[in-house]
N, C-alpha and C positions, 0 to 999 in steps of 0.2 A: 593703869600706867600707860602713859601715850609712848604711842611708836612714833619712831625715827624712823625718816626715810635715808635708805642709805645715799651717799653724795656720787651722781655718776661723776668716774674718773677723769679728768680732763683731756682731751686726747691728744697723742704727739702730733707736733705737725709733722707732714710727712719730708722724711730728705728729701732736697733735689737731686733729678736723675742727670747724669753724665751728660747727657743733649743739651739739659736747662743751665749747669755749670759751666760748660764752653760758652754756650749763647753770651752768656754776660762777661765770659773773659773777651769773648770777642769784641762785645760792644766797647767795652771799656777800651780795647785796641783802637777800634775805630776812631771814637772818639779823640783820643789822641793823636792818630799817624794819616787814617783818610777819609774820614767822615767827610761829607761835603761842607756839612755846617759846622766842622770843627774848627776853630780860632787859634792859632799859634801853636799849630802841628810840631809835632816833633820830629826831626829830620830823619831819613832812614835808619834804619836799623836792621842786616842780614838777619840777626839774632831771633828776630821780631818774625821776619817770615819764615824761617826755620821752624820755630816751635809752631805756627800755625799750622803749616805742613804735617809737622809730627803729629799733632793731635787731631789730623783729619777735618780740620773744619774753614775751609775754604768758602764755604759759600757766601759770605759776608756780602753785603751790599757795595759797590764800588770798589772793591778790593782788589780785582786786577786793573780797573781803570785809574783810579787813583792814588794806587801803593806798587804793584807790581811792574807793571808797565812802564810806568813813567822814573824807575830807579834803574831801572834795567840797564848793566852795561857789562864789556865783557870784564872790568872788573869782578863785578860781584856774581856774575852768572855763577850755577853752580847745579846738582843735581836737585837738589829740590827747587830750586828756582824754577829747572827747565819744567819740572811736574806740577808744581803750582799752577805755572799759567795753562799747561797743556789741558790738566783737569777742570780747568775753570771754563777754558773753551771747550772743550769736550760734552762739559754738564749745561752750556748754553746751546750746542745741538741740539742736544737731547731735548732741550725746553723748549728748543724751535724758534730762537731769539738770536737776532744779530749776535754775530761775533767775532766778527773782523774789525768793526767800526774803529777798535781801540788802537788797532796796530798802523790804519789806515793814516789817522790825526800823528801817529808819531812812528812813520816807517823806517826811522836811520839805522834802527837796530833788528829790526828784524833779520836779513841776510844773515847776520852773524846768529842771531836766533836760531834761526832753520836750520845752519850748518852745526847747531850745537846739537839739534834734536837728533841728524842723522846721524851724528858720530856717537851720542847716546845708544842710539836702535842699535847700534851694531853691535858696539861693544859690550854693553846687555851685563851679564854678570860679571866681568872685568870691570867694569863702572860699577861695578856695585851694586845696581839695580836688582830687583826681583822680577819675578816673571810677573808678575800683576802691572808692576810699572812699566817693564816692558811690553805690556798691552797698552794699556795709558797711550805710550809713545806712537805706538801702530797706527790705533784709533783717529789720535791726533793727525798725522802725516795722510790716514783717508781723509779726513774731512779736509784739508790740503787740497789734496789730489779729486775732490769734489768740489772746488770752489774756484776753477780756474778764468771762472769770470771775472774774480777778484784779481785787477792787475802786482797788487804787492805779489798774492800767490802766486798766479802763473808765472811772473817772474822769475821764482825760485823751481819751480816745479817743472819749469819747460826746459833747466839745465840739465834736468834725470832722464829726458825722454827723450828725446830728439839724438837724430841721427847718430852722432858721437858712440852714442851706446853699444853701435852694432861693436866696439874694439872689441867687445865682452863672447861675440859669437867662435869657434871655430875659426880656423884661417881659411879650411874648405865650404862650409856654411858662408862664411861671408864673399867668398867668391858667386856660389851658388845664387846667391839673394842679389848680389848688386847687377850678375849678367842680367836678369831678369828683367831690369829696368836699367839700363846703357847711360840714362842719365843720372843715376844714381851714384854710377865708377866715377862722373864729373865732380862731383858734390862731393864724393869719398878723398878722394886725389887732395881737394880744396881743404878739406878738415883738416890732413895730414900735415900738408903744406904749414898750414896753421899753427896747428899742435907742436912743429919740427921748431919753431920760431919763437914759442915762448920759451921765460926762464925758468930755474928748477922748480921754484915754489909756484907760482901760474901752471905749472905744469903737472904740478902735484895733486892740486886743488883741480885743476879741469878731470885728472883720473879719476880722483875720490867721487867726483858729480856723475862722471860717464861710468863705472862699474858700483854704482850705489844698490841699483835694484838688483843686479844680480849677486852682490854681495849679501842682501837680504833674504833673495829668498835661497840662495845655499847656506844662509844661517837657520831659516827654517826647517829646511831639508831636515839640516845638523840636529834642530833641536825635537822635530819627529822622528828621526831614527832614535834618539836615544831613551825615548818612551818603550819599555818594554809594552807585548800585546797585553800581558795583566799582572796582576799583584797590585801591590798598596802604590808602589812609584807611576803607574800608569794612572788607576785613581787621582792621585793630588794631582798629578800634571792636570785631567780635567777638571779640579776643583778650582786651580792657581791660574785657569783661563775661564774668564767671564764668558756670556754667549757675545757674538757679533754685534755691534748698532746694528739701528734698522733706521731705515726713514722713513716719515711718514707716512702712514699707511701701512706697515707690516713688512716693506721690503727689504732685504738684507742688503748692508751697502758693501760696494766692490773692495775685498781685501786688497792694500798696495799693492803685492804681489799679482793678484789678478788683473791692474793696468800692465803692465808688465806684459801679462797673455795678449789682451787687447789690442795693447799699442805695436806686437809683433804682428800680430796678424793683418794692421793695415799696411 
């Protein structure tokens, strides 16, 4: 009696994984909202970059260039807005690829941008944020504060530093520091003068620029005292903070907080 071979099983194809499932939701956004070679885009949509956000997957091909960026207004801003683009600059660091060029071609909104990010960093869990995003935000504001070659930047970033700031010191500390240099009390005197002459809201906006950094880092202070020395709350805090950037080469780049030291000591 002839034998049968028995039939091998046919085999399942394998599911796609969670990375291969986004890929293609993605595309299919592109494709739609800002592929380059997409024909008869569909006009913005918050909705559209909210779930992108939500599901972590930002990296798309021209996605800040030609969906984020160019919708950008203080309309629509919003917390995941501000983290979209911040991540997406952050992750072109890290690649070692231009990342200014985009804000460069459409600078109107930026200013309003940067002041959305600092008021972000501050208010930290009262925004809603988590401590991961509030790294996010950090990261972002160094690589800021490392790019002052870049005139849009420095523009923004030379309002946190510059002399103003010293209103933040002591009243005797600040005596101390301007005898030291006689024309300093000149320049001090001049700010005043200045600052006495604008209106409520100009006057608002120059404090919030001139006590940023030290609002920041007594927010850090705030949030390393309330790290106990151990147990499980001490643990997550280092779990819920990623390590520092580094630039290339291996070196650690200057926390905000550490311009701060820097720029005291010249």
């Amino acid at each position: 009696m002839a034998t049968t071979e028995k039939e091998t099983p046919a085999k399942k194809a394998a599911a796609p994984s969670v990375s291969q499932i986004n890929a293609e939701y993605v595309t299919q956004l592109a494709n739609k909202y800002w592929a380059p070679h997409a024909k008869n885009k569909l006009p913005f949509d918050p909705k559209v970059m909210e779930d992108v956000y939500e599901k972590e997957i930002l990296k798309s091909n021209q996605y800040l260039e030609n969906y984020l960026w160019v919708n950008y207004t203080a309309k629509v801003s919003s917390n995941a807005y501000l983290m979209s683009i911040c991540c997406i600059v952050n992750e072109k660091f890290r690649e070692n690829v231009p990342a200014w060029e985009v804000f460069k071609k459409e600078p109107n909104h930026f200013p309003f941008f940067f002041k959305c990010v600092m008021e972000a960093v501050l208010a930290g869990d009262e925004a809603g944020l988590t401590l991961k995003e509030q790294t996010v935000l950090l990261v972002f504001l160094d690589h800021c504060f490392n790019s002052l070659e870049v005139d849009l930047i420095r523009e923004q970033v030379q309002q946190l530093i510059s002399l103003p700031m010293w209103m933040c010191l002591l009243p005797s500390r600040l005596q101390h520091e301007l005898k030291k240099v006689p024309k300093l009390q000149k320049f001090w005197n001049l700010i005043k003068k200045k600052f006495d002459k604008l209106d409520a809201e100009a006057a608002e906006l120059a404090k919030k620029e001139r006590t940023f950094l030290s609002a920041l880092i007594k927010k850090f202070l705030g949030v390393l005292g309330s790290i106990p020395p151990s147990g499980p709350a001490a643990h997550q805090a280092l779990v819920q903070h990623p390590p520092r950037p580094q630039r290339e080469g291996g070196t650690p780049l200057l926390p905000v907080a550490g311009h701060a030291k820097v720029l005291h000591r010249i």
